[in-house]
FIKOLZA-1660 file (N, C-alpha, C; in steps of 0.1 Angstrom, whole numbers, plus 5000, padded with zeros to 4 digits):
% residues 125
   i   px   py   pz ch aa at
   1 3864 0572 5820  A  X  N
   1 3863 0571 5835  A  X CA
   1 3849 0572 5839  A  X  C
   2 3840 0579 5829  A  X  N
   2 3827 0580 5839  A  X CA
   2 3817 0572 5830  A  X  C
   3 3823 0568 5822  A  X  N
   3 3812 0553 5814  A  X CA
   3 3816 0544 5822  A  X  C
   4 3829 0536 5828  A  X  N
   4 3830 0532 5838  A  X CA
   4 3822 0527 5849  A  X  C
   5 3817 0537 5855  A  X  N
   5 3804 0536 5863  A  X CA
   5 3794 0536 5858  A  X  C
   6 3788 0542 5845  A  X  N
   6 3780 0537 5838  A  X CA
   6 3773 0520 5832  A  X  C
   7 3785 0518 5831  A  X  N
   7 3788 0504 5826  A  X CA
   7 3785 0494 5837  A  X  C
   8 3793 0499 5851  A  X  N
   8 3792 0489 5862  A  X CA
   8 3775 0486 5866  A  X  C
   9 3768 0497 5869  A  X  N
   9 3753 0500 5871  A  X CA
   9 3743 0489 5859  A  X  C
  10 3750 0489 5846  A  X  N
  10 3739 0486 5840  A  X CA
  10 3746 0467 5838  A  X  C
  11 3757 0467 5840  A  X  N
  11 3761 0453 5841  A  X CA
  11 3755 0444 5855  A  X  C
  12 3752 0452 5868  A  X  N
  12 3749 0449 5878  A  X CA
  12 3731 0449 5876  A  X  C
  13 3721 0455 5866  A  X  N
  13 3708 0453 5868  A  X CA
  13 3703 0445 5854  A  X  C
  14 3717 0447 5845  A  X  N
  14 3715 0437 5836  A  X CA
  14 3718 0421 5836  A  X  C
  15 3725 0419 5848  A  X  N
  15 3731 0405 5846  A  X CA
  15 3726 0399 5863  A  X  C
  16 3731 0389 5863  A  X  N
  16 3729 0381 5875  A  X CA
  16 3745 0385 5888  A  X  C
  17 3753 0393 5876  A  X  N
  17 3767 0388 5882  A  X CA
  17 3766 0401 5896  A  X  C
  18 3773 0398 5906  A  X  N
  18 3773 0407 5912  A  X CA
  18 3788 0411 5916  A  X  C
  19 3795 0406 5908  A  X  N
  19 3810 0414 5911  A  X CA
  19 3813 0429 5913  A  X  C
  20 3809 0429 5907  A  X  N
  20 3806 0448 5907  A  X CA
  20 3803 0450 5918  A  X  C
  21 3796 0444 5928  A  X  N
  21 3791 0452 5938  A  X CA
  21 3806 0453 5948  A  X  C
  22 3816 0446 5946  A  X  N
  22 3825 0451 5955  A  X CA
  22 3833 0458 5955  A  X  C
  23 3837 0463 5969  A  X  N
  23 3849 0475 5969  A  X CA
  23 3859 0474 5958  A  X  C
  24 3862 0462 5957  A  X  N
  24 3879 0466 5950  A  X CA
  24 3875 0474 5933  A  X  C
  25 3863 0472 5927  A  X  N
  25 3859 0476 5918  A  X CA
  25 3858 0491 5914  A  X  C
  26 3856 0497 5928  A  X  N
  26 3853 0510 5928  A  X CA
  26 3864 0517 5921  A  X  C
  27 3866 0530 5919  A  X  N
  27 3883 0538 5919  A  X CA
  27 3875 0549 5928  A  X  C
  28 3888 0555 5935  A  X  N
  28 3887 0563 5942  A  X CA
  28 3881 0579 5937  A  X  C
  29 3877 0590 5944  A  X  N
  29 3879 0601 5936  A  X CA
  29 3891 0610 5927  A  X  C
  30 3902 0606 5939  A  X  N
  30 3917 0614 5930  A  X CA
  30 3918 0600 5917  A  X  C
  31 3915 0592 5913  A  X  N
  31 3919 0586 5901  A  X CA
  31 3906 0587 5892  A  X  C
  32 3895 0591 5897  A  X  N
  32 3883 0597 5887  A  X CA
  32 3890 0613 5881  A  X  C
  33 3892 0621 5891  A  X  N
  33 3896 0634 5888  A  X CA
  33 3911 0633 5880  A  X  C
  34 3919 0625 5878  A  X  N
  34 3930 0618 5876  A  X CA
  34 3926 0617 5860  A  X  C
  35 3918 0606 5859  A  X  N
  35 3914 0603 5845  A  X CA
  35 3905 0611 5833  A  X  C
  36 3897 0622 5840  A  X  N
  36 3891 0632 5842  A  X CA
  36 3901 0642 5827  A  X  C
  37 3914 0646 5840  A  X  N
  37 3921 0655 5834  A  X CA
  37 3932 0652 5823  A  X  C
  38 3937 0634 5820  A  X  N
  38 3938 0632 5814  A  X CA
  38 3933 0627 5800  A  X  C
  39 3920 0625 5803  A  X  N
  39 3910 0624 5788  A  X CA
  39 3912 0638 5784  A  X  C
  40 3913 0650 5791  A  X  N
  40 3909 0662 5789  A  X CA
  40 3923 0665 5780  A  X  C
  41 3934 0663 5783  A  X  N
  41 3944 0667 5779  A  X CA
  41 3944 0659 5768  A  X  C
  42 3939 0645 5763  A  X  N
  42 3941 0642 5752  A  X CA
  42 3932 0647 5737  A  X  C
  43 3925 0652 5745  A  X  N
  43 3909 0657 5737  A  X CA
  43 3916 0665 5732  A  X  C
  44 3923 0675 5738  A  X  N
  44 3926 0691 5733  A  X CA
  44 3940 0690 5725  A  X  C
  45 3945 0676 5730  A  X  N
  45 3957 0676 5719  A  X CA
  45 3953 0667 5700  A  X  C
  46 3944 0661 5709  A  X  N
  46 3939 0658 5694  A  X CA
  46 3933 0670 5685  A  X  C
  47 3927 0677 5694  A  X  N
  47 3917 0690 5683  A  X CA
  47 3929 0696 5678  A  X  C
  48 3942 0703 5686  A  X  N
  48 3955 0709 5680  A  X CA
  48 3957 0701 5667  A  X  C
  49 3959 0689 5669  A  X  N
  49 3969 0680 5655  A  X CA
  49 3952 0682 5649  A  X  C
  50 3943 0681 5645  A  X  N
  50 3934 0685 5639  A  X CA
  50 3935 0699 5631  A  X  C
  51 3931 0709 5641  A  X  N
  51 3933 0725 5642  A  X CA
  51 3949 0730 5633  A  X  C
  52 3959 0720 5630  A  X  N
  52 3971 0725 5620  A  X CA
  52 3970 0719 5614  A  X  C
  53 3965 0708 5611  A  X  N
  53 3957 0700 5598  A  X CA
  53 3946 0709 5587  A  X  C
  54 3943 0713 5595  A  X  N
  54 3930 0721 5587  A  X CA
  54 3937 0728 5585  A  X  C
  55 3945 0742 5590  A  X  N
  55 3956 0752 5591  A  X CA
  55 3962 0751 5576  A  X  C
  56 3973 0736 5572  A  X  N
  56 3976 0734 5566  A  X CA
  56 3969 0737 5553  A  X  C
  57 3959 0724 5554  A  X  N
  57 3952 0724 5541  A  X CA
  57 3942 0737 5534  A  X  C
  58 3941 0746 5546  A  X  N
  58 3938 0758 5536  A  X CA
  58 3953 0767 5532  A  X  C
  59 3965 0761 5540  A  X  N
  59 3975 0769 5530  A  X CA
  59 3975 0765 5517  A  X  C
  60 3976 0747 5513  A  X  N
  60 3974 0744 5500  A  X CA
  60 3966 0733 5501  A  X  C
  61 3959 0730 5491  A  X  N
  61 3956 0720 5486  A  X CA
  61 3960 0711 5485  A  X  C
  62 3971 0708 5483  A  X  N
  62 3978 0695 5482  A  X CA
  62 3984 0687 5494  A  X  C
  63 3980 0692 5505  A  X  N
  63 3976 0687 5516  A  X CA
  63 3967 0678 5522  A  X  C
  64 3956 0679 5513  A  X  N
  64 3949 0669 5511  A  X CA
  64 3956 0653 5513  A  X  C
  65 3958 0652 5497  A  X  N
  65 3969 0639 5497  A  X CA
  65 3981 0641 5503  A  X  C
  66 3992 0649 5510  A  X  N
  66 4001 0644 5519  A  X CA
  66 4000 0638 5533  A  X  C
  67 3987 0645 5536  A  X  N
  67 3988 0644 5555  A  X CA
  67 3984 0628 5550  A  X  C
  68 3973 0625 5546  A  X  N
  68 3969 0611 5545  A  X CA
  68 3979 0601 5542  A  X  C
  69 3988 0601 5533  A  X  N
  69 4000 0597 5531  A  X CA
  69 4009 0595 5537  A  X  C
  70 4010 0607 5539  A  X  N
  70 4023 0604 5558  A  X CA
  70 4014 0599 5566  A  X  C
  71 4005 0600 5567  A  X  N
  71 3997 0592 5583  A  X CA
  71 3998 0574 5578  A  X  C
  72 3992 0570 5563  A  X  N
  72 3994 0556 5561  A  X CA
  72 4011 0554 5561  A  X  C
  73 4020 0560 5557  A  X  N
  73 4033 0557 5558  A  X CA
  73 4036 0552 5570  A  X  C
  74 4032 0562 5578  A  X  N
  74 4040 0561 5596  A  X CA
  74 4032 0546 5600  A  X  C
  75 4021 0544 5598  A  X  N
  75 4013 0533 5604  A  X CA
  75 4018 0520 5596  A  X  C
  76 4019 0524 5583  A  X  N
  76 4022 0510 5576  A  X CA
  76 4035 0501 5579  A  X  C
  77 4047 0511 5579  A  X  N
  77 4062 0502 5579  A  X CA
  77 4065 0493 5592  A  X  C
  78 4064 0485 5587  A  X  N
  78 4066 0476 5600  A  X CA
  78 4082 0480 5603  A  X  C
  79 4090 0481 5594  A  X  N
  79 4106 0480 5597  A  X CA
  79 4110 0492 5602  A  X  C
  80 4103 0503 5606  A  X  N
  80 4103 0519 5609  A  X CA
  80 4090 0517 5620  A  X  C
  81 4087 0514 5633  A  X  N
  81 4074 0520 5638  A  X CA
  81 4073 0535 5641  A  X  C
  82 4071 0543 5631  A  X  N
  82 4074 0558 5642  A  X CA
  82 4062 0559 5647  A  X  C
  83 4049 0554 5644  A  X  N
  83 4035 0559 5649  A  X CA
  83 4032 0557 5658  A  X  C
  84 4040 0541 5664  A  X  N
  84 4040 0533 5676  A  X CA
  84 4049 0541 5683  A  X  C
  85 4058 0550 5683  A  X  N
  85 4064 0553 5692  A  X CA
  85 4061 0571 5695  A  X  C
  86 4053 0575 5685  A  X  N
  86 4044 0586 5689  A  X CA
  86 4031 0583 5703  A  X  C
  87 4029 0572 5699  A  X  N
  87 4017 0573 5703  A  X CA
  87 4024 0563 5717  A  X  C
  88 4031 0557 5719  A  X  N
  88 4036 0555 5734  A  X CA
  88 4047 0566 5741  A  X  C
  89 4048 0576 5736  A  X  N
  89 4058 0585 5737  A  X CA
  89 4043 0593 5746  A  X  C
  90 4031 0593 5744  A  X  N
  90 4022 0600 5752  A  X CA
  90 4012 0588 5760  A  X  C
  91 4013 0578 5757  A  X  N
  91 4002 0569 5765  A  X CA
  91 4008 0560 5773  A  X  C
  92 4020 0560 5773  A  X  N
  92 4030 0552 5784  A  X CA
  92 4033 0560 5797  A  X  C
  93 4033 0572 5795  A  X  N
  93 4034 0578 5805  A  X CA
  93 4031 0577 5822  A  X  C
  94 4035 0576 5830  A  X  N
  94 4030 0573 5842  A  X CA
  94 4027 0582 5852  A  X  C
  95 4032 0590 5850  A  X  N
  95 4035 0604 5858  A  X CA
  95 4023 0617 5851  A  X  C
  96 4018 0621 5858  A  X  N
  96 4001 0627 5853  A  X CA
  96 4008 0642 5851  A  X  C
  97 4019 0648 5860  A  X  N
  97 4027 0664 5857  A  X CA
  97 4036 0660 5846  A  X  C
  98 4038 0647 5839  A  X  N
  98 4049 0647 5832  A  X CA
  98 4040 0646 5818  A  X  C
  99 4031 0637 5818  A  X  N
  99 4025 0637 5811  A  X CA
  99 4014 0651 5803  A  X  C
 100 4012 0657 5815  A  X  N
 100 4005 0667 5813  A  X CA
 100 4014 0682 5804  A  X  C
 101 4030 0678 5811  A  X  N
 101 4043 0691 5802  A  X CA
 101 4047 0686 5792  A  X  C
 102 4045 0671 5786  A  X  N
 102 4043 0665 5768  A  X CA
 102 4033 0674 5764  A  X  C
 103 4021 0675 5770  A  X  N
 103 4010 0678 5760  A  X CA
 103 4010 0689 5758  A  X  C
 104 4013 0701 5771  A  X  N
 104 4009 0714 5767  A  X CA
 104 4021 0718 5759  A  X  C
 105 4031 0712 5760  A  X  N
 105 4046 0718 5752  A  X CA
 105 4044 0716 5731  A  X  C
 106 4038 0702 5735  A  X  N
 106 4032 0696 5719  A  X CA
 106 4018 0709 5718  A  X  C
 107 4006 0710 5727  A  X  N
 107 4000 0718 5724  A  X CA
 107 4000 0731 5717  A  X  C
 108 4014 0735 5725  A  X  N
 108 4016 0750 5725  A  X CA
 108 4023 0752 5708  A  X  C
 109 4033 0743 5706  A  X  N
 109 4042 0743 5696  A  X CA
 109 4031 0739 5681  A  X  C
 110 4021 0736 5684  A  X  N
 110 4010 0731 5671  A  X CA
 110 4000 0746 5669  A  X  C
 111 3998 0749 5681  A  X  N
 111 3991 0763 5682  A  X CA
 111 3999 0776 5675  A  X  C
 112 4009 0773 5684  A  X  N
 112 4019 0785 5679  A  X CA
 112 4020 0785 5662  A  X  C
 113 4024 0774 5654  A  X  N
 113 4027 0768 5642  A  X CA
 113 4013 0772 5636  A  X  C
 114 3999 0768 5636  A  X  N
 114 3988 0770 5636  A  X CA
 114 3986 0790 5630  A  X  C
 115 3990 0795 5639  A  X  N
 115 3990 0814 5644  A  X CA
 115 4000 0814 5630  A  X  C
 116 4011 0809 5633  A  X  N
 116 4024 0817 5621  A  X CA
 116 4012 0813 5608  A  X  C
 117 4010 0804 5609  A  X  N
 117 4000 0798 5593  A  X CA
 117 3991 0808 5590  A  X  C
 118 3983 0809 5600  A  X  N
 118 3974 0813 5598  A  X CA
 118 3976 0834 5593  A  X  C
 119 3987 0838 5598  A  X  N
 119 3994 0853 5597  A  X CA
 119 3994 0853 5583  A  X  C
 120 3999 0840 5576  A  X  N
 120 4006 0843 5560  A  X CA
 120 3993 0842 5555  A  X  C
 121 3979 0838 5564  A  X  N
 121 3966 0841 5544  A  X CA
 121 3958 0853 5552  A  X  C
 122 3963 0865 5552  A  X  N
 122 3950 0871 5554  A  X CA
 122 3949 0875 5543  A  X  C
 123 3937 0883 5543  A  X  N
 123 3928 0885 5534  A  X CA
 123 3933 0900 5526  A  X  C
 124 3934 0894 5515  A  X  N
 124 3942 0909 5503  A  X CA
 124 3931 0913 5496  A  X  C
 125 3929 0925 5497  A  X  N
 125 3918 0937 5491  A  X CA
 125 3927 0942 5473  A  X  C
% end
């Protein structure tokens, strides 16, 4: 959302075109702050599925080779899309409160999962 404007500024001193210079181009403030909070919620749900990835792979090693494996699995089968339907299951969304109670509910449930993991390695004397 805010490269957006970035982009418009340097397309308008870089080029001859002047489309940009018109209203319809603009977005408003509530769809800046809109996009704002939805980059934000995807950031922090990416670092979670990160943050239990890592989680994982110091439970074992052999984590390593499964997450990668299930990740080319899900992406590869064309006759199964489940990856495609993860990832429109959060990017289809239209509704910014509905959207927003996917992520923190997926947030909370990866964190939580994350904590239980994290309880079973402490550190033995």
């Amino acid at each position: 959302m805010l490269v957006s404007n970035l982009l418009r500024v340097g397309i308008t001193f870089f080029s001859d075109a002047n489309i940009f210079l018109n209203q319809s181009f603009s977005i408003s403030f509530l769809e800046l702050i809109i996009g704002i909070v939805a980059t934000t919620m995807y950031v922090i749900l990416i670092a979670s599925i990160g943050y239990i990835i890592g989680m994982l792979v110091q439970l074992s090693k052999l984590f390593v080779i499964i997450i990668p494996s299930l990740f080319i699995a899900l992406t590869m089968g064309s006759a199964n899309p489940s990856m495609e339907y993860i990832v429109a299951f959060y990017s289809k969304e239209t509704s910014l409160f509905l959207f927003a109670l996917k992520v923190l509910i997926t947030i909370s449930i990866l964190f939580a999962g994350a904590i239980f993991i994290s309880n079973r390695m402490e550190v033995r004397r």
